[in-house]
C-alpha positions as CSV (number, residue, x, y, z in Angstrom):
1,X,-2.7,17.2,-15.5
2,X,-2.4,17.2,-11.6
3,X,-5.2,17.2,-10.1
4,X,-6.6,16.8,-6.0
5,X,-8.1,14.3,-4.8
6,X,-10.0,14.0,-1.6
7,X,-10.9,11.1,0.1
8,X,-14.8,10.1,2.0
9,X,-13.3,10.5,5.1
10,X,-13.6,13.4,7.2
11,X,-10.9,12.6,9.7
12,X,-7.8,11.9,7.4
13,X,-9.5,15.1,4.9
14,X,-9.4,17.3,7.9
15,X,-5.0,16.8,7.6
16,X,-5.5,18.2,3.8
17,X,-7.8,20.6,3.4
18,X,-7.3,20.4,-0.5
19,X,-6.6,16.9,-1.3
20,X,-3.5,15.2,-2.0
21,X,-2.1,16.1,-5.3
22,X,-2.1,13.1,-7.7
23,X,-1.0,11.5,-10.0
24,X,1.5,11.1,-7.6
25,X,3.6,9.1,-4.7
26,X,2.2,8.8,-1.0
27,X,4.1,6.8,1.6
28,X,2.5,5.5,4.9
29,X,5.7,4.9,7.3
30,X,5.9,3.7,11.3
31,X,6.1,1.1,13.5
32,X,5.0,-2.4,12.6
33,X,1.2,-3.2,14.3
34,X,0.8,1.0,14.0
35,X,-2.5,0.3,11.6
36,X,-0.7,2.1,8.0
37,X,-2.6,-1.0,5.9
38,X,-6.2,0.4,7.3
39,X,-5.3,4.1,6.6
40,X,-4.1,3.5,3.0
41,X,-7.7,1.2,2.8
42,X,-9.7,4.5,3.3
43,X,-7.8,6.5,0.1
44,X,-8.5,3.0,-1.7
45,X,-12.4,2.7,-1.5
46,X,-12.7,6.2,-2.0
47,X,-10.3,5.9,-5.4
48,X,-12.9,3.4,-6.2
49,X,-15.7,5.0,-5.9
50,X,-15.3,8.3,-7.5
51,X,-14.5,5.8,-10.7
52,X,-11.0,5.0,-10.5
53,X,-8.9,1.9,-11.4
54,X,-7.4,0.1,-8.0
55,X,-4.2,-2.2,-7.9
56,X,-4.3,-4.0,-5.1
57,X,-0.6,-6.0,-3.9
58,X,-0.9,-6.9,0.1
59,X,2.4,-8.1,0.3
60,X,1.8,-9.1,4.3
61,X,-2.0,-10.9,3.4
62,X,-1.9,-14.7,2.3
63,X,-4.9,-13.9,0.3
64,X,-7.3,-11.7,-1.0
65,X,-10.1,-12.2,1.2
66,X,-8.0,-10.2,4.0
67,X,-8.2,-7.1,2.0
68,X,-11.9,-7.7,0.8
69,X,-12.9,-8.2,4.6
70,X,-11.2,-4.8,5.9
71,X,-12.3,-2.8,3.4
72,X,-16.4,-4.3,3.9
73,X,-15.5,-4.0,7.3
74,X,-14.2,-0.5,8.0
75,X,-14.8,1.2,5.0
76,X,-18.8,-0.3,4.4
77,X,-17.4,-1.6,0.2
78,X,-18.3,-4.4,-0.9
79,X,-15.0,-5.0,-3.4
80,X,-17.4,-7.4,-5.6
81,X,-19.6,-4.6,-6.4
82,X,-16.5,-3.2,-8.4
83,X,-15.7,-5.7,-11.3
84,X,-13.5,-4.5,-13.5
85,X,-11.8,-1.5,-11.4
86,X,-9.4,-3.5,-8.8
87,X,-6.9,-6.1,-9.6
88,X,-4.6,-8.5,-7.0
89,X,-1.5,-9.2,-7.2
90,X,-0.6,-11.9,-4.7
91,X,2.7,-12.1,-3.4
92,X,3.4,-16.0,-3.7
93,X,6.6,-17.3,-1.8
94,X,6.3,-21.0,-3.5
95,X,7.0,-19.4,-7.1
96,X,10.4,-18.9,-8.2
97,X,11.3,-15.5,-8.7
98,X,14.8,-16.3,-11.5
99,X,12.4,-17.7,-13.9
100,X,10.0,-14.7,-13.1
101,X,6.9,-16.9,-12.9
102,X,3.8,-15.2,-13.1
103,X,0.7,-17.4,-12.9
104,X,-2.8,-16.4,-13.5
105,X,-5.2,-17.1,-10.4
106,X,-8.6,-15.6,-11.8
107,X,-9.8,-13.2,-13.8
108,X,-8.5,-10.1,-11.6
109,X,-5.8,-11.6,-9.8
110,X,-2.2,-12.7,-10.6
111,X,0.4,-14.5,-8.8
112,X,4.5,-13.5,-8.8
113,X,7.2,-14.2,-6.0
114,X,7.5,-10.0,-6.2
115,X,11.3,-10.2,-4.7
116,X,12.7,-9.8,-8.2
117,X,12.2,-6.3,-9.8
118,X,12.0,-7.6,-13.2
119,X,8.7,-9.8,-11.8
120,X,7.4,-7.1,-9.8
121,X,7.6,-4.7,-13.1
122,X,6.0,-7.5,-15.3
123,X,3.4,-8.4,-12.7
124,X,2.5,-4.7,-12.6
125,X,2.4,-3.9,-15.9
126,X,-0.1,-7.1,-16.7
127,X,-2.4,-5.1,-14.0
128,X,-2.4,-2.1,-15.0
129,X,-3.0,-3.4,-19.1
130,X,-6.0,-5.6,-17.7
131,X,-7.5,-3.0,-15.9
132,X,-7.3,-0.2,-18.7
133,X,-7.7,3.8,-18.3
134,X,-10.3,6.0,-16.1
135,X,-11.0,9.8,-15.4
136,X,-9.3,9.6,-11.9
137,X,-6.4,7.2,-13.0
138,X,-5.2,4.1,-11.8
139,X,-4.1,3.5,-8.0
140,X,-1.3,1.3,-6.8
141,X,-1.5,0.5,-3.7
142,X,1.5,-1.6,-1.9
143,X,1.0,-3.0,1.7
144,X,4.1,-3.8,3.9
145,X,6.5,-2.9,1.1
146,X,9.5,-3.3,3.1
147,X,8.7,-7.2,2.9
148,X,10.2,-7.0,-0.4
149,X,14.0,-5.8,1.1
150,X,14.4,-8.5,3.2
151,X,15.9,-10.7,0.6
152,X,19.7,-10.1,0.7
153,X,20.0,-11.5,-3.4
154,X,17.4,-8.6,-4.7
155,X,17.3,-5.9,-1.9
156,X,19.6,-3.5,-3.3
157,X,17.9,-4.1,-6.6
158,X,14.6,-3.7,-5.7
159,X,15.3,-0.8,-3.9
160,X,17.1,1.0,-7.1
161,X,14.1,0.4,-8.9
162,X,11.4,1.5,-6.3
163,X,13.3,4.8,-4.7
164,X,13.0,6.7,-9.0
165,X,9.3,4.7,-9.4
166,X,8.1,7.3,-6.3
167,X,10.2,10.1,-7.6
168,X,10.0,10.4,-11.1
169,X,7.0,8.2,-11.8
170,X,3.9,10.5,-12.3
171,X,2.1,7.8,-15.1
172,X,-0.4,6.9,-12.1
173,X,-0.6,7.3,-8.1
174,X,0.9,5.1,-5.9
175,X,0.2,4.3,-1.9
176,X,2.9,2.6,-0.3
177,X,2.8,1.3,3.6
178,X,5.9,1.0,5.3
179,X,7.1,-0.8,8.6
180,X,10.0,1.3,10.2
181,X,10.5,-0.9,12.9
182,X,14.0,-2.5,10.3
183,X,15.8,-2.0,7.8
184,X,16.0,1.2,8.7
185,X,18.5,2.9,6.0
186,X,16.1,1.5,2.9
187,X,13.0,2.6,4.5
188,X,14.4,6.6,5.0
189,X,15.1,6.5,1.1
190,X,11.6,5.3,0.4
191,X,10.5,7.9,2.5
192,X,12.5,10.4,0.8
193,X,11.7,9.8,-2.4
194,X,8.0,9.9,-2.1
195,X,5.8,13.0,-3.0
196,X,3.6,12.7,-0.2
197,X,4.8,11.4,3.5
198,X,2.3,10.5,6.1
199,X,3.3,8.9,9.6
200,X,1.4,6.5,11.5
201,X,1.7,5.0,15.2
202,X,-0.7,3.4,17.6
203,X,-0.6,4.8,21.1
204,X,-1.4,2.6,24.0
205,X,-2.9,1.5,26.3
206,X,-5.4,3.5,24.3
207,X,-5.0,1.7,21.3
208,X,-5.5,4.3,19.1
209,X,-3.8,5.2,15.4
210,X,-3.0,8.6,14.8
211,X,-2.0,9.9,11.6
212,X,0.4,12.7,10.5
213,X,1.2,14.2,7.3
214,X,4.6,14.9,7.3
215,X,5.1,16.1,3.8
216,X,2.8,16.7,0.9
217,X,3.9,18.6,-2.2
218,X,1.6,21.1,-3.9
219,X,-0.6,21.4,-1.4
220,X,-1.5,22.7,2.5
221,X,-1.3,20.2,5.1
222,X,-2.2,20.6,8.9
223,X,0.5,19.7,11.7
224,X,-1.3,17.8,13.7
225,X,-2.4,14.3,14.1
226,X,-6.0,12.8,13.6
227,X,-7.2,9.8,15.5
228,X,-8.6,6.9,12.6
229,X,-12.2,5.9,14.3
230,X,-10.7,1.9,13.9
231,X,-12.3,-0.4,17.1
232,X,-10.4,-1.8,19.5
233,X,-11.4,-5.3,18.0
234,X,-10.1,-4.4,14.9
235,X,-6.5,-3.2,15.8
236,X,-6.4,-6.4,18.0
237,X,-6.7,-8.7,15.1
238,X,-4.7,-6.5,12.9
239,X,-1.9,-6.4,15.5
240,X,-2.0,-10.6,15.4
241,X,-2.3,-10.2,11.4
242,X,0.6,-8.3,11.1
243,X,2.9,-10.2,13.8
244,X,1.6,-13.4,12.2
245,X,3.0,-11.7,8.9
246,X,6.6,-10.8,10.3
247,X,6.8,-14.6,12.0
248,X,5.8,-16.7,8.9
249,X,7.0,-14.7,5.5
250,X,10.2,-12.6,6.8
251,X,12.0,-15.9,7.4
252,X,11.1,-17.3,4.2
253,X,12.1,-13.9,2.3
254,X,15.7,-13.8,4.0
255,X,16.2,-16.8,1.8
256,X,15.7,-15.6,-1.4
């Protein structure tokens, strides 16, 4: 049964007056550096605590402790405090993704080279198993997506399988984050498939992040933009996080 979910937040709530529709598919597109990770963070700790189940897979983040700092950070959780609801999966470049490794790294975490659909379906479903059923459902929520069709041997495969899992799959709700800044074809089919689409970009010299809904289905959405009430500070070091990202995994993914 759909139902609508409403985050903490009053200044992405004030775009959707009644919720965003779920189980369903919500894509964050825009410019790389435009703060979509952050955004996606506030429908996260709010899924958490109104007592639903969290997947956590920050493709761009070496580990964990990235995600656990901005969400203590910006959004005052304390992931810890939540045993039992979230589960990582890290996206490691040293495994090999043709024998579909998928190594266990602590009691809610995993560790898959994600490049290979059949992996990234696996990986997924040992998540989901682990963290069992709740009222609101279970959240999957994908930073920096596109990292995973940079690899010429799997793009076209991992993009057959992700375009009909926002489409068609309604088993659960999943937040995706975009960069539109390449690859530009694949990224307007994610975006097309998706229930939900919400744009992103950071305005400067302000340095602000303004968010727009651009499409949410079953539901009233306001055309306009809201301005996310992130620090200076904190869009600096995201902007080096995310550049960091591009410099250091891209090259390695092109390999693959």
């Amino acid at each position: 049964m759909m139902k609508h979910f409403r985050t903490d937040y009053e200044w992405i709530d004030q775009l959707m007056p009644e919720g965003i529709p779920v189980p369903s598919s919500l894509v964050i597109s825009g410019p790389g550096g435009s703060g979509k990770p952050l955004i996606g963070l506030a429908m996260g700790a709010s899924w958490l605590r109104q007592g639903g189940k969290v997947v956590l897979i920050p493709l761009q983040y070496p580990d964990r402790s990235f995600t656990e700092n901005d969400l203590a950070r910006l959004y005052d959780l304390k992931l810890s405090d939540y045993a039992g609801s979230f589960f990582f999966i890290k996206f490691d470049l040293d495994l090999d993704p043709t024998a579909g490794e998928i190594e266990q790294s602590g009691p809610d975490e995993i560790r898959a080279n994600l490049v290979n659909p059949e992996v990234w379906d696996r990986a997924l479903d040992i998540a989901i198993q682990t963290l069992g059923a709740s009222p609101l459902g279970t959240l999957v929520f994908g930073s920096a997506l596109n990292l995973l069709l940079f690899s010429p041997t799997y793009r076209e495969r991992m993009l057959a399988r992700l375009e009909p899992l926002l489409r068609d799959d309604k088993s659960r709700t999943y937040l995706f984050t975009v960069s539109s800044s390449a690859l530009k074809r694949e990224i307007e089919l994610l975006e097309g498939a998706a229930d939900h689409l919400l744009f992103a970009e950071m305005t400067m010299p302000e340095m602000e992040v303004h968010a727009r809904v651009a499409r949410l289905r079953g539901a009233p959405y306001l055309h306009k933009s809201a301005v996310a009430p992130f620090d200076r500070e904190t869009l600096v070091e995201m902007k080096k996080k995310a550049d960091a990202s591009r410099m250091t995994r891209i090259p390695v993914i092109r390999k693959i």
